[in-house]
N, C-alpha and C positions, 0 to 999 in steps of 0.2 A: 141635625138631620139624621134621622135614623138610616142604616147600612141600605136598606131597600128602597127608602127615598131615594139618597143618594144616587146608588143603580138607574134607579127609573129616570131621573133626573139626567144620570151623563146622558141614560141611553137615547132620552128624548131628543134633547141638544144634539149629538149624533147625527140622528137621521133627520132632525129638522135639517143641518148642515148638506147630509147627505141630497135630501131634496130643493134644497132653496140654495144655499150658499155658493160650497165648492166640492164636490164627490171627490177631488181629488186630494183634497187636504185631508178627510174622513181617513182615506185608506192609507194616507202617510202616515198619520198619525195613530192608527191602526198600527202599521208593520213597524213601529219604533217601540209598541206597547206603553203608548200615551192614553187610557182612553178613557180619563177622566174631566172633569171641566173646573174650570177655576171660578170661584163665586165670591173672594175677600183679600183682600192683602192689605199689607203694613210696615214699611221699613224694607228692610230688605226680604220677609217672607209672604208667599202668593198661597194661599188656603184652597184646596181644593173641594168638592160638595163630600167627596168623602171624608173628607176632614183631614186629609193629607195635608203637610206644609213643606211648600218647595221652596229652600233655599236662590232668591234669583240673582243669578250670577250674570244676566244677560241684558236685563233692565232697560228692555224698550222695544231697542236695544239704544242704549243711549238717552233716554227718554225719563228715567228716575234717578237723577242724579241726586235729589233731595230726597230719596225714598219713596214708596211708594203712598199715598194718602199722609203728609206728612200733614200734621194739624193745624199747623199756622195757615198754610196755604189755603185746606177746606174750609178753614173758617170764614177765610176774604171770600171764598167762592158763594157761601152762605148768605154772606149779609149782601152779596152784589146782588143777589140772585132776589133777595125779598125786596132791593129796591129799583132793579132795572138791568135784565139778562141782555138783551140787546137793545142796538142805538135805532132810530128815529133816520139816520144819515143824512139827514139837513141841520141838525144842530150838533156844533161841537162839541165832543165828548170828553171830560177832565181826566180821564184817567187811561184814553190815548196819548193825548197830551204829556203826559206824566211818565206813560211807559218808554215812549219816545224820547224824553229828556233822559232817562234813565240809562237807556239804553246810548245813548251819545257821551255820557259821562263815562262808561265803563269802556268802550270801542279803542280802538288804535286811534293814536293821531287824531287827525281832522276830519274824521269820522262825525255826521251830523244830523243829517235827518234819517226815517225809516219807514217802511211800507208796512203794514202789518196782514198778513194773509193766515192761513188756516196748516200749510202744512209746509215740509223741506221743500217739494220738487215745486209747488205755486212760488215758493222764495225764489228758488231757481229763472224761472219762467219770467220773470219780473226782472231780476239782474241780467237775461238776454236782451229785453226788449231795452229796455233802458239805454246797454250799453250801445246797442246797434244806433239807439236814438242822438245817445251822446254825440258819440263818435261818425255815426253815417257813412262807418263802415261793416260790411258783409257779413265777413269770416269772423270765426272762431278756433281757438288752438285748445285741447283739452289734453288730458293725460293718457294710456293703454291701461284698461284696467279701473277706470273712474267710474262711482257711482254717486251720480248727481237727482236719480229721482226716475219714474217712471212715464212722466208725460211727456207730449211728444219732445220739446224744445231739450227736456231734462235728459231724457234718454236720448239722445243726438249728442251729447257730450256726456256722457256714459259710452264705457267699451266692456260689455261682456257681450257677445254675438247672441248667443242663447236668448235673451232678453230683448233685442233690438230684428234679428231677423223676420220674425213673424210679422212686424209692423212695417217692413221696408215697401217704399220709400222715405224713409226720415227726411227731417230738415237737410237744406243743401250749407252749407257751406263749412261745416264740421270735419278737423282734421285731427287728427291724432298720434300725439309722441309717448316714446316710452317713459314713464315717471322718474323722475329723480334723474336726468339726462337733460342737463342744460347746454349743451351744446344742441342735442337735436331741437330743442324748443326755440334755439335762439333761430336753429337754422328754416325755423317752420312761419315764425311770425313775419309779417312782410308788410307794408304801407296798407292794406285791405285789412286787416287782424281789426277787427274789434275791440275783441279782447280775451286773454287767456283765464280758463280754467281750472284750479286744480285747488282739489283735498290737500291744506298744508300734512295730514295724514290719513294715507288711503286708507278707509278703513274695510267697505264690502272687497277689497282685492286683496285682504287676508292682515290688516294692520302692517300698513308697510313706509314705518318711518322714511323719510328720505335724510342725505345728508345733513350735516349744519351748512347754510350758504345755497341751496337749492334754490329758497324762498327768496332770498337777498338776490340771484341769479334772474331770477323770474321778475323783480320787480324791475330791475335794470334794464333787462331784453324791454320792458314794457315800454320803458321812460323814452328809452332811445327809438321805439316806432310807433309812440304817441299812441299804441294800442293801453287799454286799460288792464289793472289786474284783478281778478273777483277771485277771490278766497272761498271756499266754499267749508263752511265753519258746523254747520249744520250737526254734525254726531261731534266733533270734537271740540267745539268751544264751550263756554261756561264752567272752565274747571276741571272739565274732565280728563286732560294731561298734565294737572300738575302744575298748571299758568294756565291765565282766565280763559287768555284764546292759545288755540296749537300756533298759531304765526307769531305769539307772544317769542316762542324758543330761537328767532331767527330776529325779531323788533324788525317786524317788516309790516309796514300799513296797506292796505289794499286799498282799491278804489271803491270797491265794492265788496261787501259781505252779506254771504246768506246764514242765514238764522232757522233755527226749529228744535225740532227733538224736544230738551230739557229747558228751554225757552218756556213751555207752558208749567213750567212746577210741578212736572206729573201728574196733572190732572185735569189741564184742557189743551187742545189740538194748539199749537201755535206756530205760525212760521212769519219769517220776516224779512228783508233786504234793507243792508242801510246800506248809506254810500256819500261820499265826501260831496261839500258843495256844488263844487263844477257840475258833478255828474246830476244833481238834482235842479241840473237848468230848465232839463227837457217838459222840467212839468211848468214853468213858467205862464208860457201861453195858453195851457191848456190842463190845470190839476188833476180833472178825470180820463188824463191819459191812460193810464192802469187803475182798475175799480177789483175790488173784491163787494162781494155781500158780508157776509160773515167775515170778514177779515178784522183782527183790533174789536171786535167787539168788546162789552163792559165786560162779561161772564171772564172771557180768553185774557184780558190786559188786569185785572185782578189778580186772575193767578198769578200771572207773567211778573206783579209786582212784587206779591207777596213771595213767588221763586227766587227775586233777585237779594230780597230784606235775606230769606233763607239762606242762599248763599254767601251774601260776606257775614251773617250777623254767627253763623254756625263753620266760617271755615271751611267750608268744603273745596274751595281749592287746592288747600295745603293739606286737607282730609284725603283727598283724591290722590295727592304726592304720596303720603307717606302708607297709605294701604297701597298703593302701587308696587311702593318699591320690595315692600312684603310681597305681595300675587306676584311679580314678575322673578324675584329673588324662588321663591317655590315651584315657579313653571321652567326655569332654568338646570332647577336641581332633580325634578320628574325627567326632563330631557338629558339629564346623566345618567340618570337610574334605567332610563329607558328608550337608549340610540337606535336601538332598530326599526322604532316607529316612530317616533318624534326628530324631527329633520332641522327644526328650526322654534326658537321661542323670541319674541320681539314685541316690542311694544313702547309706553308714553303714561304715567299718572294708571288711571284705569280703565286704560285701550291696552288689551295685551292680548297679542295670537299666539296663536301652539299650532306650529302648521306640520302636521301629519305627511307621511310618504306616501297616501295615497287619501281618497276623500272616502273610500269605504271603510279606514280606517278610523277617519275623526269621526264617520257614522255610528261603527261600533262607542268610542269612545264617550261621542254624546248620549247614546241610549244604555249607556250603562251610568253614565252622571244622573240620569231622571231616574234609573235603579233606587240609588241613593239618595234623590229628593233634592237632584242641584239642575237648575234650568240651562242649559246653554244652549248654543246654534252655531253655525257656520257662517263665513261670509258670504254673501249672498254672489260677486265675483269670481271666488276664492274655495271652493265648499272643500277643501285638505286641509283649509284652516277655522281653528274653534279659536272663538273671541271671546273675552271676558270683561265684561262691561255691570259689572255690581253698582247698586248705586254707592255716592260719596259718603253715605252714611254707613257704611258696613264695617263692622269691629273684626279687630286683629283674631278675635275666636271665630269668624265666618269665614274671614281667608283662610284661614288653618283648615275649619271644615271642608272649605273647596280643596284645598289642596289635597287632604286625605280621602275624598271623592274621586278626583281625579287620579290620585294614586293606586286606588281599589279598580277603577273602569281603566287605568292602563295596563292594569297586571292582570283581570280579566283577559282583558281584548290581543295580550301578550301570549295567554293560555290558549285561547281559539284560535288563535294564527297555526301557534303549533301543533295542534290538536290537526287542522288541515293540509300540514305540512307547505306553512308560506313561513 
């Protein structure tokens, strides 16, 4: 595309946004000096219509663990697609079937059947009712700081205010302890507890590992008030720290797991709950207790297959460990080069935050990484800390790159400060 296509092309896109979508995305992305549009990607880089190539180091977030349009994947999408995009939902479909079995084979423990829906927070949504169904109790205990999704049930155990205020009244019976505080969780769970809550790593509240023993802490408070435990797996499992699920680091099984993100292979919408047998009583008497439309469709459990073939057949678990320990080994060594702004670096595999001293700092810091042609964002919780979520395929020369990206945008963002005397 020629430079003035290009132009014509962001500009359109733009103001169609401007008009139809969100004016308010337009002018963010305006004042970061973003204002081009993305039309191709492959692996780990995103082509933009001017023919820019962004380095992404943000990947969904969470969402390309396989890379972006990885070919094995497109290829199952192809052939599902010429012989049956969606189901019928009165006839059984072989390759739910299939994804389901898959998906019980790879899970914790006695991990068994699964629900298949469209995104993380409908996963969500589906492990409340359930568990309320299971159990036929009330409450729920979630974490300060959780982000479990934006619908209502989802953001009811989510804690950023910003995000929950404008909707209050939320769901009733939602409480909330500090993370990684197993004393207050034990003291919060009570004979009403349904069931608790939590990111084995938070990650929209800035990537915030918890103890060894947290998770092991949590399943015990559960066992002893017959409340259930739901993992909420959805950005960190499949690989993406380094072991297949984050609760893998602790060998702690849940009752319940939510599923999404990197669940569709990067290239269709996918969420999901599974959950050990007891809990799959509720649907007994009555299978179309929870219904999606599109949920498990052929198009979405194709990819989902060919994602899971991608991930053991290519490594990406132990891919994800050891470009991990590279990105976190280089975001350690920028936060010695550079204490006055960087407060903190932490992270798991390729979940890793750089949490800034303040959030107009990690501002600066990200709009000087897209300077450079490197994608990040901030936790959506969290916005002082910038996450890095590359997908599993990205070579030891692309963390290098980030890192001397990020070293350019901190010694920048080092000169401005001083330049205004902060």
């Amino acid at each position: 595309m020629s430079d003035n296509g290009a132009q014509n092309q962001d500009q359109l896109t733009f103001d169609r946004y401007e008009q139809y979508v969100n004016p308010g995305m337009v002018q963010l992305l305006k004042f970061m000096g973003l204002e081009t549009t993305e039309v191709e990607a492959e692996g780990c880089i995103v082509t933009a219509a001017n023919g820019d190539k962004f380095l992404d180091f943000l990947g969904g977030p969470g969402v390309f663990t396989a890379g972006h349009r990885h070919p094995k994947i497109i290829a199952a999408l192809k052939a599902q697609a010429d012989r049956m995009p969606l189901s019928s939902h009165l006839l059984l479909d072989p390759l739910m079937a299939q994804f389901a079995e898959r998906i019980a084979q790879i899970t914790p423990g006695d991990i068994q059947y699964t629900f298949f829906c469209n995104s993380g927070a409908e996963a969500v949504e589906g492990a409340l009712k359930v568990a309320r169904a299971c159990t036929k109790r009330p409450k729920f205990v979630a974490a300060e700081g959780a982000f479990h999704g934006k619908t209502f049930g989802a953001l009811s155990a989510s804690g950023r205010d910003v995000y929950k205020t404008p909707f209050q009244p939320l769901l009733s019976g939602f409480s909330h302890v500090p993370f990684n505080d197993a004393e207050a969780l034990d003291a919060a769970v009570d004979d009403e507890t349904a069931a608790v809550i939590l990111e084995p790593i938070q990650c929209e509240a800035g990537i915030r590992v918890p103890d060894d023993g947290y998770l092991t802490a949590a399943r015990e408070i559960c066992d002893k008030s017959g409340a259930l435990l739901i993992l909420d797996e959805i950005q960190t499992g499949l690989g993406r720290t380094g072991k297949l699920w984050a609760c893998d680091w602790d060998a702690v099984v849940p009752d319940i797991m939510t599923l999404g993100k990197a669940l569709g292979g990067g290239a269709m919408p996918v969420g999901a709950f599974a959950a050990r047998p007891q809990v799959w009583s509720v649907f007994d008497e009555n299978p179309y207790l929870h219904t999606s439309t599109f949920g498990g469709n052929p198009l979405a459990c194709a990819a989902g297959l060919a994602g899971l073939e991608v991930l053991e057949e290519e490594n990406l678990t132990q891919r994800a460990h050891d470009r991990g320990e590279q990105l976190l080994a280089g975001a350690k060594q920028l936060q010695g080069e550079y204490p006055s702004i960087v407060q903190a670096v932490r992270g798991r595999g390729l979940l890793v935050g750089i949490e800034f001293a303040n959030s107009d700092i990690g501002g600066l810091v990200i709009s000087g990484l897209l300077q450079h042609k490197i994608i990040t964002a901030y936790g959506l919780n969290n916005p002082e800390v910038l996450r890095l979520e590359p997908p599993a395929v990205v070579t030891t020369e692309q963390v290098d790159e980030a890192i001397d990206g990020l070293r350019a945008a901190m010694a920048h963002t080092t000169e401005l400060l001083a330049m205004l005397g902060q």
